[in-house]
C-alpha positions in Angstrom: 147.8 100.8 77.7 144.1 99.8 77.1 143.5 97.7 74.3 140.1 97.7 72.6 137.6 94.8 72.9 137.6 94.1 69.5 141.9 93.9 69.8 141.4 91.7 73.2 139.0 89.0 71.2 141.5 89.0 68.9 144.3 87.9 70.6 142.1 85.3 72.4 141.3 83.7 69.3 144.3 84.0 67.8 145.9 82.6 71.4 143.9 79.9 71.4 144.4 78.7 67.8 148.0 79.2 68.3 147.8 76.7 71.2 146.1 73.9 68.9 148.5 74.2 66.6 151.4 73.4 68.4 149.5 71.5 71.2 146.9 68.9 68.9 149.8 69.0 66.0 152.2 67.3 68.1 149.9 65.1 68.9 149.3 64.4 65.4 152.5 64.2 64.4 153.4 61.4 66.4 150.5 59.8 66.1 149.4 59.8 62.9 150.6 57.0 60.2 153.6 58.4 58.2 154.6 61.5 59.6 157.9 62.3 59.9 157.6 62.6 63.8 155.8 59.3 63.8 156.2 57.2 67.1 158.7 60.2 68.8 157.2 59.9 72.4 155.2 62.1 74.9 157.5 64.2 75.7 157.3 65.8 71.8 153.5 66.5 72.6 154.5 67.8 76.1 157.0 70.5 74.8 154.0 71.2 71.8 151.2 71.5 74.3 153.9 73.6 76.7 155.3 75.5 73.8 151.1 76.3 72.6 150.5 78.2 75.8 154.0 80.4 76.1 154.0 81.8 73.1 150.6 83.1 73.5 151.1 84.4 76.9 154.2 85.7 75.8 152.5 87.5 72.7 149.2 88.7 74.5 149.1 88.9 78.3 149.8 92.3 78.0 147.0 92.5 75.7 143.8 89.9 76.9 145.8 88.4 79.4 145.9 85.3 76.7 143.5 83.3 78.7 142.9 81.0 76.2 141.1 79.1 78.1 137.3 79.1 79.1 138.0 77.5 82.2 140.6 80.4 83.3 137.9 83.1 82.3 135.0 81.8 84.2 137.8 81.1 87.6 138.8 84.8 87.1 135.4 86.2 86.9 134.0 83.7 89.5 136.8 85.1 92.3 136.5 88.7 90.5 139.4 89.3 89.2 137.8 89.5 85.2 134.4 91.2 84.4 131.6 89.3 84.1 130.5 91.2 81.3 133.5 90.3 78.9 133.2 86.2 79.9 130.8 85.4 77.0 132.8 87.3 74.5 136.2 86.1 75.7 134.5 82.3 75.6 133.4 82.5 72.0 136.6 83.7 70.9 138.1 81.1 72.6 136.0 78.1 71.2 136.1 80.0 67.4 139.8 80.0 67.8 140.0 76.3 68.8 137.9 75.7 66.0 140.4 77.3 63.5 143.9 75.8 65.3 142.1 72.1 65.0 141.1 72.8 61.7 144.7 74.1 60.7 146.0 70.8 62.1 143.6 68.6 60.1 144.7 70.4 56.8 148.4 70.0 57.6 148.0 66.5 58.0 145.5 65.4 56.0 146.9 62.7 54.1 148.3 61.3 57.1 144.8 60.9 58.5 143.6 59.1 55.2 146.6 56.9 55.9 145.8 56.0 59.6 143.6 53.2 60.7 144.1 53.6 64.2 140.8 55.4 65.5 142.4 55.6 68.6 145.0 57.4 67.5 143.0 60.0 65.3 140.2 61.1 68.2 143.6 61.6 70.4 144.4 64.2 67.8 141.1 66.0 68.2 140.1 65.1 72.0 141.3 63.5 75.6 139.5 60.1 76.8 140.8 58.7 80.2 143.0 55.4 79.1 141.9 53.2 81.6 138.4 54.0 80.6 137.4 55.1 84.1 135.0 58.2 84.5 136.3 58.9 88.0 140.0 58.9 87.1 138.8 61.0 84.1 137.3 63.8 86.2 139.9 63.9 88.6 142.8 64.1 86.3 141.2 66.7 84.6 140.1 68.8 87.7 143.5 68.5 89.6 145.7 69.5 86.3 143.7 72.5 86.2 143.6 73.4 89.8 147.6 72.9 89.0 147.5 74.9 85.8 145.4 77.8 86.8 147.1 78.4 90.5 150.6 78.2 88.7 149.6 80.3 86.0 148.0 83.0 88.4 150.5 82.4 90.7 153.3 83.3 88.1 152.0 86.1 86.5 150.1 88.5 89.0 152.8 88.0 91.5 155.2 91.1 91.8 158.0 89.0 90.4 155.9 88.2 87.7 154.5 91.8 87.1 158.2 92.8 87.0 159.2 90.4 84.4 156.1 89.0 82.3 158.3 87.2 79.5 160.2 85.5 82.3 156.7 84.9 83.7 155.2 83.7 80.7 158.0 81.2 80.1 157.3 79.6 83.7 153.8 78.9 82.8 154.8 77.3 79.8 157.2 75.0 82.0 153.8 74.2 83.8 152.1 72.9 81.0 155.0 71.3 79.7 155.2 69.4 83.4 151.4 68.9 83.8 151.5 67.3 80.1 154.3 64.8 81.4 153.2 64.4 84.9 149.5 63.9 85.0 148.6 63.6 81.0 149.2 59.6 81.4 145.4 59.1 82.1 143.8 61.4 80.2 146.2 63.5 77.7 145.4 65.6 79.4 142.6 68.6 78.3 142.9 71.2 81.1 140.7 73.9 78.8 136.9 72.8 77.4 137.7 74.6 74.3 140.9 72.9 73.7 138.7 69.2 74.2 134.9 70.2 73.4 135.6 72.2 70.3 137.6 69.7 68.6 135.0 66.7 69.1 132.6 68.2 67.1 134.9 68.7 64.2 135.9 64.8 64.4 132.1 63.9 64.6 131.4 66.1 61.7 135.2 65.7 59.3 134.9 63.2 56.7 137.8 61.1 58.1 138.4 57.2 57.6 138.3 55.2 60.1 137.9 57.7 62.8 135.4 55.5 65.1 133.0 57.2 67.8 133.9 60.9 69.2 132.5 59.4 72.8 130.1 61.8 73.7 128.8 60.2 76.4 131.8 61.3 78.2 132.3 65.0 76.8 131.1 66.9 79.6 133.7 65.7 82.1 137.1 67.4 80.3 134.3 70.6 80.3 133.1 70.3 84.1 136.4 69.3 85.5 138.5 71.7 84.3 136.0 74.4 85.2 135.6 73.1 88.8 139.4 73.0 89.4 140.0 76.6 88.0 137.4 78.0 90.4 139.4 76.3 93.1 142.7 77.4 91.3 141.9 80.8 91.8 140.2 80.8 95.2 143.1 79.2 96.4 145.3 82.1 95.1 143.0 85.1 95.7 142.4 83.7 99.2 145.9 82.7 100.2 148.6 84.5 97.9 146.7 87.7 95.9 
């Protein structure tokens, strides 16, 4: 069945809200002062972050192929497997639906950012920065997990197994999130998606939040580039080799 464009924005938006609620929510839940979840460990914000890209792959592959992800539209349409023509409309979806999720996170725990002095703690609610403060770690972490991300993904879906079976498909590249976020999100968070990172620091510049300290953009463009660079290698790799 082919879905209309209007019905295929829609479920990128929606997708991509979906994964900042679960994915930036867990965040905030454990890291935000008084939260009932407060202090419960990376592996709740893996399973959140892991759990925000299933269920929108699982609700609407079928439909958009639930990109959600700017970096996975522009690798798709780079290699030619996604039409150049629907990239811009598939991107502002996908930044307008980060915008809502982030926003929808923010509301839910609102008191609990009044309460928190930690302005380390808030901007990892709304954006990645590499923990050892190293640039160079920063890029690489970011363009390796996505290389990871986007092969995986591709890997798991377009495959005839996956074709067969898309729910068991969709599952499996939750399981790769939930793995990249406990494997590789030591140094950075990690990002893997400039909506998920870029979208989000402009609502923490521009929230009225206490103690919220600098959104660092002199360092925004890398969990942007990165993640770009190693979904264009994601999906050479697996148009080249596996497709």
């Amino acid at each position: 069945m082919e879905y209309s464009l209007f019905t295929k924005l829609a479920a990128e938006f929606i997708g991509t809200a979906i994964l900042m609620v679960f994915g930036n929510g867990a965040v905030a839940n454990v890291e935000l002062k008084n939260t009932k979840g407060h202090s419960a460990g990376w592996l709740n914000i893996a399973m959140g972050y892991g759990f925000g890209v299933m269920f929108p792959v699982l609700m609407f592959g079928a439909i958009s192929g639930a990109h959600i992800n700017p970096a996975m539209t522009i690798a798709q349409a780079v290699t030619g497997m996604f039409g150049w023509s629907l990239v811009l409309p598939y991107i502002i979806a996908q930044l307008l639906g980060a915008a809502v999720g982030q926003l929808i996170v923010f509301e839910a725990y609102y008191p609990h950012y009044q309460d928190t002095e930690d302005a380390e703690a808030i901007f990892a609610t709304f954006s990645t920065t590499d923990a050892d403060g190293w640039r160079r770690n920063y890029f690489v972490n970011e363009f390796f997990g996505t290389l990871i991300l986007v092969l995986g993904a591709l890997c798991s879906l377009s495959l005839p197994w996956g074709q067969k079976d898309p729910a068991v498909a969709s599952i499996v590249v939750g399981f790769i999130v939930w793995g990249l976020v406990t494997s590789l999100g030591g140094p950075t968070g990690p990002g893997l998606n400039p909506a998920r990172d870029l979208v989000p620091r402009i609502l923490h510049q521009i929230l009225p939040i206490p103690h919220k300290g600098s959104s660092r953009w002199s360092e925004a463009w890398i969990p942007v580039v990165a993640p770009i660079a190693g979904a264009i290698i994601g999906a050479w790799i697996f148009v080249a080799i596996f497709a």
